[in-house]
N, C-alpha and C positions, 0 to 999 in steps of 0.2 A: 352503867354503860354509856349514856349521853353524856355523864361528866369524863370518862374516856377518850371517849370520842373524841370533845372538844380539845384534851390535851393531843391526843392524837394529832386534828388538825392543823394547832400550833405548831408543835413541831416539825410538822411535813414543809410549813410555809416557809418555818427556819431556815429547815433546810434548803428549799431551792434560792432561798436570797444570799446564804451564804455559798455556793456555785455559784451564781451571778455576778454576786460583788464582793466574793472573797470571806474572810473570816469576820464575821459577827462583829460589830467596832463596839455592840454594849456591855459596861463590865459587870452587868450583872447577868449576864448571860453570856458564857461562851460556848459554841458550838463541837463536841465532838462524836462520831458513833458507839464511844465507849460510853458516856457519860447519860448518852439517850437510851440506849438498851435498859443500861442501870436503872434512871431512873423510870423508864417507858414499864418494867417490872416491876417497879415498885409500886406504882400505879394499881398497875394488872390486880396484884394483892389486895390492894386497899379495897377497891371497885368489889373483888369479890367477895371481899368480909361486907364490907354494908350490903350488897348484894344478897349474900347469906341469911344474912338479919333480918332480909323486908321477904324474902321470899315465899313466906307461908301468907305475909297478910296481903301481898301481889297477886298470888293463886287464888283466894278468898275472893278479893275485889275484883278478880276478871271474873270471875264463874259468877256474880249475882249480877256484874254488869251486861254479861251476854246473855243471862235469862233474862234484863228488862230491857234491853234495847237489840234489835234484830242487827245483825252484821250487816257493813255494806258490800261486801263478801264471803256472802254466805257458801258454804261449801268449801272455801277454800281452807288448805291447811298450810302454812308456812313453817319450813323448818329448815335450820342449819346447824345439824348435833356434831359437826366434825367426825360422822364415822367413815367419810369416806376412803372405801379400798386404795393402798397405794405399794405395788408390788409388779415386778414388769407384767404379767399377765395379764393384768387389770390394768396397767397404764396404754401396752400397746397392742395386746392380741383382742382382750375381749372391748375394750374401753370404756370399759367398767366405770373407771375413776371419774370419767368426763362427763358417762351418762349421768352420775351421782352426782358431781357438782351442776348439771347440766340441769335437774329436776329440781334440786335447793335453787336455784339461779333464778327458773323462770317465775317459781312460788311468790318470787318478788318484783318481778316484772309483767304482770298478769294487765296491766292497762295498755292498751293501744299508741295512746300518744308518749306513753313514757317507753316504749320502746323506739319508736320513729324518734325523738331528742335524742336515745341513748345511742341511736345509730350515727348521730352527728357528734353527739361529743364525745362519746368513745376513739370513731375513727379521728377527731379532730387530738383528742392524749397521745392513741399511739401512734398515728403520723408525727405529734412532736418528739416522741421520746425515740421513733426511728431515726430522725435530723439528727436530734442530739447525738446519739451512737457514733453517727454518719461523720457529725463536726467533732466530735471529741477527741477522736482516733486522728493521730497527724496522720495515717496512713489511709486512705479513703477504702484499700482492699481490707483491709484489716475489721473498719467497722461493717462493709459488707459481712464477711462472714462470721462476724457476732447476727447481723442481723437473718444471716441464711440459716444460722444454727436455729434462731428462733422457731423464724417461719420453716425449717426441717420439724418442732421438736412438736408443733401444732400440726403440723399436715399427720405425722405418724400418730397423734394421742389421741385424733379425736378423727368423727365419723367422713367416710370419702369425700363426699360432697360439698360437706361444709369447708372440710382440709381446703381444698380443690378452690372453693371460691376464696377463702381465707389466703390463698396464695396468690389471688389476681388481684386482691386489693391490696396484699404486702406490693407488689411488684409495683401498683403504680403510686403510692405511696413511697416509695421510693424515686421514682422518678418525678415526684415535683420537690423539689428543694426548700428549702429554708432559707431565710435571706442571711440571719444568724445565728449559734447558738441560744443565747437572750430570746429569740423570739420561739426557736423550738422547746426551750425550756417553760415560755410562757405557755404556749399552748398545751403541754402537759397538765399546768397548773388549771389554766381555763378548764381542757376537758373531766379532769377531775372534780374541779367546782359544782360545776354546771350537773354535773351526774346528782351531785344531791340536789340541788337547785329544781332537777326534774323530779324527783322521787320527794320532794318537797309540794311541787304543784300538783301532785298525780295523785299526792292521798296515799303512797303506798312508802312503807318501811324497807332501808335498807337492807341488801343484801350483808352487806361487809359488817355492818350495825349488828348483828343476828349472831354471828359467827366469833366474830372478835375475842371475845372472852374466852370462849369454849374449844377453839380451836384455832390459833394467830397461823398456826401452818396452813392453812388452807388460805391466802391471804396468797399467799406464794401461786397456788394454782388459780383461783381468779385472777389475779394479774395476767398471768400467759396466758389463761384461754377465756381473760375478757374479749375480745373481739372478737372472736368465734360464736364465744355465747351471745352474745348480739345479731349475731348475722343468722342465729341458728334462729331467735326468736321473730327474726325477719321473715326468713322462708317458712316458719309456723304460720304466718299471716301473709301468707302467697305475695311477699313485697310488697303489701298494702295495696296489691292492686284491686282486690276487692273494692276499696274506698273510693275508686273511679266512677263506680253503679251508680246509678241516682236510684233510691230505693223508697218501694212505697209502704210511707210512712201514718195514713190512714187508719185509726182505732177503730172499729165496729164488736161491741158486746152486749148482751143484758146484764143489767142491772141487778146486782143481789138486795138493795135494798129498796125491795117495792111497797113495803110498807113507808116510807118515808114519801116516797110516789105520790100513794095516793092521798096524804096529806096535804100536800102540797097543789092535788086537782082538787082535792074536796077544799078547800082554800079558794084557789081561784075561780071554781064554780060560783061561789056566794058573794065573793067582795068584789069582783071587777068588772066593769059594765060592758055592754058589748059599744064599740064604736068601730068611727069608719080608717083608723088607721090603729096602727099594730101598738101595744099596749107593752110598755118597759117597768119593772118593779123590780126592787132592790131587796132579795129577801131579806139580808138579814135583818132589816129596817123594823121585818114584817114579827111580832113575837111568834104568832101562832106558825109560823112555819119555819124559824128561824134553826130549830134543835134540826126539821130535817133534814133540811138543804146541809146542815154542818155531815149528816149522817153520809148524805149523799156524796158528798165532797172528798170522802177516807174512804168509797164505796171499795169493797176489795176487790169488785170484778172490774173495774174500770181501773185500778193499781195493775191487776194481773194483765190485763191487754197492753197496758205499757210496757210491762217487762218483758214482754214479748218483743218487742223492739228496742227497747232500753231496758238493758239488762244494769243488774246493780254493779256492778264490776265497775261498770261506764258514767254513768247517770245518776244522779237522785233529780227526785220527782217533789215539789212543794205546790201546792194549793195558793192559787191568787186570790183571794178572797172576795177585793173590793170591786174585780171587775164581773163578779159572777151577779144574774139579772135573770127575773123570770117574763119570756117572750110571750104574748098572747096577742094571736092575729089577728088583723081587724076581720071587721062584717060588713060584707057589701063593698068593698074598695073596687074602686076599678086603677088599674093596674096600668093604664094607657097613660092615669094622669102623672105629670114629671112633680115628683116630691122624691125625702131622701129613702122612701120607702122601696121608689125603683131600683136602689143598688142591690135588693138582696136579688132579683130577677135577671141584674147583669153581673158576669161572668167577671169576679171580685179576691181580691186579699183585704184579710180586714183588717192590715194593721201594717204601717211601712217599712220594722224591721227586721229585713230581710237579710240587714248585714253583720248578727251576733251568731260567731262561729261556733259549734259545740254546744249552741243552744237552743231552746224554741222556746213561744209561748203557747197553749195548746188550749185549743176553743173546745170544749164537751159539751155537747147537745143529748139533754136526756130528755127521750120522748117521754109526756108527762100526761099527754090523750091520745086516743086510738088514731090509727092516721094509713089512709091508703092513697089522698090523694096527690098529697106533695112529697116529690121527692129533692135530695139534695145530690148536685152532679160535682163532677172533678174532671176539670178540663184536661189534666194533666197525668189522668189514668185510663186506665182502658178498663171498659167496663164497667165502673167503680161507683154506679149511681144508686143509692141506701135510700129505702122509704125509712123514717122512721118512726118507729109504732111504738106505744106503750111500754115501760120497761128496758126500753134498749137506751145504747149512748152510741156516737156515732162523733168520734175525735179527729182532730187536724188541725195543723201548723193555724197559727194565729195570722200571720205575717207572711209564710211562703206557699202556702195550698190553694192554688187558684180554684174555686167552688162557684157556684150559684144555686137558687131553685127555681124549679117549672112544677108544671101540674101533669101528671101522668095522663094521656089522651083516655076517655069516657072513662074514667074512675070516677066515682061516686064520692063527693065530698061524706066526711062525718060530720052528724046530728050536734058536736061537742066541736066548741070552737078548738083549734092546733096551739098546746100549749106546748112548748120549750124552756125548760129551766136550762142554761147555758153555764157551764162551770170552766173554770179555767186555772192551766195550771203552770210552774215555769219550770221545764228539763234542762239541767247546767250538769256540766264535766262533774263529777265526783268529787265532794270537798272542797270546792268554788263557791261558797256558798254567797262572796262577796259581791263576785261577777253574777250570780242567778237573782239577788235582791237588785241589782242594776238593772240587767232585764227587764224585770219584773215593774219596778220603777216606771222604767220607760214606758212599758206596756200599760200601765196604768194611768200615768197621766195623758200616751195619746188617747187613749179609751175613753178618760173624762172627757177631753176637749172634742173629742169626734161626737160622743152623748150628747154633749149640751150642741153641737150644731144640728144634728141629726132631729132633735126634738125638737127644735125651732123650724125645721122644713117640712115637717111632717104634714104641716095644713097652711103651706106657700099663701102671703096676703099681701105682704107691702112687695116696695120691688126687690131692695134689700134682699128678702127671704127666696124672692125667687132667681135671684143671681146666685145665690148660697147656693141653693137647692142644684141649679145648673153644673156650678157648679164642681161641686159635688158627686154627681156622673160623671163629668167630661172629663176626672181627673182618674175616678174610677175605671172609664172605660180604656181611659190613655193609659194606666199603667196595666190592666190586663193584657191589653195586646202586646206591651212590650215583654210581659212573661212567659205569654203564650208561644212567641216566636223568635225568640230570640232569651231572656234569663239575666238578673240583674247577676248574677256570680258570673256566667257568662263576660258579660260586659265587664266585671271584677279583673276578671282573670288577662283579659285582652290589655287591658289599661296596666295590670301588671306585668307580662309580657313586655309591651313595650317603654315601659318604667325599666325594667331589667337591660335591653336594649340602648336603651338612651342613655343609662349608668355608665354602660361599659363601654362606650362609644362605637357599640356592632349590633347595627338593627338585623343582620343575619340572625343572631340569636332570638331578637323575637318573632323572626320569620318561621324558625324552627318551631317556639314554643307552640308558636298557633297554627301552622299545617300540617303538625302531623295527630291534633289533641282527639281527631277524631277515628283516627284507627286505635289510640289506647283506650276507647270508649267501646267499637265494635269488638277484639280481642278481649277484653275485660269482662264485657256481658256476657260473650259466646261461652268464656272459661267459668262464669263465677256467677250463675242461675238463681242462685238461693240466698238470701229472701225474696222473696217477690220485689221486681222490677216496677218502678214508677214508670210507666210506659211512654207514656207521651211528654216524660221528659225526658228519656232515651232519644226519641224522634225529633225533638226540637233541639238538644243540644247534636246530636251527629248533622243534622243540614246547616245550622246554625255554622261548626267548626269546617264542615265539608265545603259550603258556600264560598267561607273567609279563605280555606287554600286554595277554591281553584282561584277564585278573583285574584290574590296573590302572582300564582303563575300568569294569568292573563298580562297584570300590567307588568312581568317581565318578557311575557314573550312577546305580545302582540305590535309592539314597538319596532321588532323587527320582521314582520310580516310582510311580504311583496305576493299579492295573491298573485299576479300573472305567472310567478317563478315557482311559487312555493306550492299549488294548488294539488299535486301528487301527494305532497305529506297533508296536505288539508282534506283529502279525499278520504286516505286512511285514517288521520286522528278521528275525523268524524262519523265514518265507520262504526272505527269502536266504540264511542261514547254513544251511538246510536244501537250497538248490541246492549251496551248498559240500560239504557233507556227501553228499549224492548224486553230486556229479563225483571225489571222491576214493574213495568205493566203485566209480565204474565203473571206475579207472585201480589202484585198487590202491597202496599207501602208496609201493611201489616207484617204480611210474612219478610216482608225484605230485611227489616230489623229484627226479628230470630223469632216475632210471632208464633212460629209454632214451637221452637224451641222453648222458651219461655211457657210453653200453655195456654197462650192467648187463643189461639184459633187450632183445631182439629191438623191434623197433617192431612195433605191432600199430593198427589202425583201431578206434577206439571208436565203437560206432553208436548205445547208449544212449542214455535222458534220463540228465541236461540235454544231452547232445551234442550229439544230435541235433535239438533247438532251440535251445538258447544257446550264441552262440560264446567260449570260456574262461569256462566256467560257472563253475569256482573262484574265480576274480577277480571275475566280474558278480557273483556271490550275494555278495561279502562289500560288493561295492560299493551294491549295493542295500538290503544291512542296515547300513551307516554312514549311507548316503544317510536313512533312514527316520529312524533316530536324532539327528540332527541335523537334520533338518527338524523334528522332532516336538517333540524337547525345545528347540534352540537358541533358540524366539522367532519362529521363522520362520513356526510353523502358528497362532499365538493373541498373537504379539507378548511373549510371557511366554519372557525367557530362565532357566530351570534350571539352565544348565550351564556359563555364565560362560565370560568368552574362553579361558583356558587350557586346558579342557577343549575348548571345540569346535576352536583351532588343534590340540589331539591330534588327537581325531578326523578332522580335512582331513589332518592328517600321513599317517595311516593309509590314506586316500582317496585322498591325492597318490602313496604308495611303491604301489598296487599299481596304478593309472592307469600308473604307469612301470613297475612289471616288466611290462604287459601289452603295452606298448608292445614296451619289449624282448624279450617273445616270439611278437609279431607281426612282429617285422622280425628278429630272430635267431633262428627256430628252422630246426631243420635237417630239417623234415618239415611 
């Protein structure tokens, strides 16, 4: 099949270079569709005699290889037997035919990001091969209606919907042109490329690859209703707007191997002394506990909590080894004095990167002694503060989960000093295993150099150690805040906004990207509850995004302000924004961002103003202070426009997204 293939793809490339530049100039090779069929047959044959030949010891070597190593797609079945139905009944009453290529189709497309590529390089093949039709036809109505035949023969075979949208992206796929044939014929070839290229990075087997052999006819309907089947596994994944959520990603389990546990206290009970700062060892270093830290490390409850968030479809999971250390606290410290002991007590990430997409480094903390007096918090969740006691683990981002500890008020320290064995592990894209050892890498050598400063300030003496030590905190405490209130992706995303902007020489564009990022946030959450919401980083990127748009509109509008003239619309803008501001004191910051929807806090009946006169008083007061503003300034009150159409389409942008969340939580709320 792969030696097929590759003949396959030979001759596909033949063929577009002999279109482009005419007949084939090499004479050992010349191009005709009689001579490729022939030989494209002959092939066929070959492939399935050796095929033939290996296929009992092929079936032999899968079936011992999938009893000794577990799938990274478990459950799933891939298949493409060519029986699909194809009789009018089944092509356009039942669509039978579609549903059937439509279940073979996604069996192969089951990864997230290979469907998001496949939406760019699919539409980017058949935008070119629409040009091409378009250019090909001296008569430009002529390739229209090859291309209306098409988009007719998909809207009829396959389900309303998809039809439906499949026919708004033919329509504007037709309206952007090609510069020339050469270039639409290229982009055919790109999006074909690139389709394997993703199904390459994604760990997952072609569809076409599957099928080839066993049925070259179905080759014919994947072509026509590729785009479709893309767009259908699009709306499978609600347009990926799910992946807007910031979602909490937090491990809390016990332990299946608590015999390993207590090896590991009965260990540090005998060999480690008590002193007055916190105590670092490196098990594996250590023999006597070295077999159960490894136990600990393959723990299958601390596996199973992961895949509860990284599922294997998405993710593999591998063990860091060398940064895993067992914690034992000091005795007697006090807490006030500045060493690098004070960063576990401020509000910290314990590692700087922040900026490896699709992947994490993940800190596991297995409580190793009884423990009710310390607990660990999460600035960045609601609620989300874990004592952790004996037996449990209690996981998070190495790099993006902003944490600290405190001491729970009149809890009773334990008699047994608070041991923590700390394991760590690297989650990367499926089959990246290059990019997870990079990671990993990284993560390990800043861990070294952070280790060796950290143990040099642990007991501050020259000055040296106490500038480190300073340090140390001030960098700690500078980059919390900036996580806290603002988000290093945030700031990502803004720098690329206006990268995009400055490209295209139309800073509109990145005006757009950034005032309206925070109604596809509030939408997004309201629609798509499940898994649980990282809460407070819900609330920090909507003020964060909501901030950046009004300041936005400020420095265009406020440039033309004349209060003695204008004070009527500044009466009402402010109004409204003052009913906003009173609906969000009745509801409280919590409930404002869907708190009770989410489950955060109980549902409670607001009876207050504005409540109890305006219905979604948060939405009306902002809608009646845009409303003012653009009545007052656009031209509308005195014929004199101020604010020129790009600013006023803002402003309706602004008017449009919360007319539609209001919508959507008059028909979606669940109270």
């Amino acid at each position: 099949g792969k030696d097929l293939w590759i003949y396959f793809n030979f001759h596909f490339w033949v063929f577009i270079h002999s279109i482009i530049g005419g007949e084939h100039r090499d004479p050992l090779y010349s191009f005709s569709p009689d001579s490729f069929l022939k030989k494209l047959l002959l092939k066929v044959k070959m492939c399935k005699r050796n095929a033939e030949k290996a296929s009992a010891k092929l079936s032999e070597d899968a079936s011992v290889a999938s009893k000794a190593v577990p799938s990274a797609t478990a459950g799933t079945i891939r298949k493409a037997d060519g029986k699909c139905p194809l009789n009018f009944t089944s092509l356009f009453v039942t669509k039978e035919s579609y549903s059937y290529i439509s279940d073979e189709f996604h069996s192969f497309h089951e990864n997230d990001l290979n469907v998001l590529l496949h939406l760019f390089t699919t539409t980017l093949g058949v935008w070119g091969a629409i040009q091409a039709v378009l250019l090909y036809f001296a008569s430009r109505s002529t390739g229209l209606y090859a291309v209306y035949a098409y988009g007719l023969a998909v809207l009829l075979t396959c389900p309303v919907v998809t039809g439906i949208l499949h026919t708004v992206v033919l329509v504007v796929m037709v309206l952007i042109p090609s510069p020339s044939l050469t270039f639409a014929l290229f982009a055919v070839a790109a999006g074909y490329g690139l389709q394997d290229v993703a199904h390459y990075l994604m760990d997952e087997p072609t569809y076409l690859g599957a099928y080839i052999l066993k049925a070259p006819f179905t080759l014919v309907l994947h072509c026509v209703w590729l785009l479709p089947l893309v767009l259908d596994a699009v709306q499978m994944r609600n347009f990926f707007l799910p992946f807007l959520v910031p979602r909490n990603r937090v491990v809390f389990t016990d332990v299946d191997a608590t015999d390993a546990i207590q090896v590991v206290r009965d260990w540090v009970g005998k060999n480690v002394k008590e002193v007055k700062e916190t105590t670092h060892i490196w098990p594996h270093q250590q023999e006597a506990i070295d077999k159960s830290v490894s136990a600990l490390e393959m723990d299958t409850n601390i596996f199973r909590a992961f895949r509860l968030i990284f599922d294997e479809k998405h993710y593999d999971i591998v063990p860091v080894v060398p940064m895993n250390e067992v914690y034992v606290t000091a005795v007697g410290d006090d807490k006030t004095r500045l060493n690098s002991d004070k960063v576990f007590y401020t509000p910290h990430t314990d590692g700087p990167y922040w900026f490896t997409p699709g992947a994490s480094l993940y800190r596991v903390l297995v409580g190793v002694t009884p423990n009710s007096l310390v607990r660990t918090r999460f600035n960045l969740q609601y609620e989300q503060d874990r004592v952790l006691n004996v037996n449990q683990a209690l996981g998070f981002d190495y790099n993006k989960e902003l944490h600290w500890i405190d001491h729970i008020p009149d809890a009773s320290p334990s008699q047994e000093r608070r041991t923590v064995l700390k394991l760590h592990y690297v989650v990367y894209p499926r089959g990246w295993k290059t990019y997870g050892k990079l990671v990993a890498f990284w993560n390990v050598s800043y861990n070294t150099w952070a280790r060796n400063n950290f143990l040099e300030t642990l007991r501050p003496q020259s000055l040296k150690q106490h500038i480190l030590a300073s340090w140390i905190w001030l960098t700690t405490w500078g980059n919390a805040l900036l996580v806290l209130h603002v988000g290093w992706w945030n700031l990502a995303y803004v720098a690329g906004a206006l990268f995009v902007g400055a490209a295209m020489s139309n800073w509109n564009i990145a005006i757009v990207l950034t005032s309206y990022r925070h109604y596809a946030l509030y939408m997004s959450t309201f629609a798509f509850r499940r898994p649980p919401v990282a809460f407070g980083n819900l609330m920090r990127d909507a003020k964060f995004f909501k901030t950046l748009a009004l300041a936005q509109l400020a420095y265009r509008i406020l440039p033309h302000l004349r209060v003695t003239q204008d004070w009527p619309a500044l009466i009402v803008a402010a109004a409204g924004f003052a009913i906003t501001i009173l609906a969000t004191a009745q509801l409280g910051f919590v409930r404002t961002y869907f708190g009770t929807e989410l489950g955060f806090v109980k549902p409670q009946w607001v009876n207050g103003f504005p409540y109890s006169v305006i219905p979604h008083p948060m939405i009306v007061g902002q809608l009646i202070a845009y409303a003012a503003i653009l009545y007052w300034f656009g031209g509308y009150y005195d014929s004199v426009d101020r604010l020129g159409m790009s600013t006023k389409a803002l402003i309706g942008g602004h008017f449009g997204c919360y007319t539609l969340h209001m919508i959507q939580e008059i028909f979606g709320s669940s109270y």
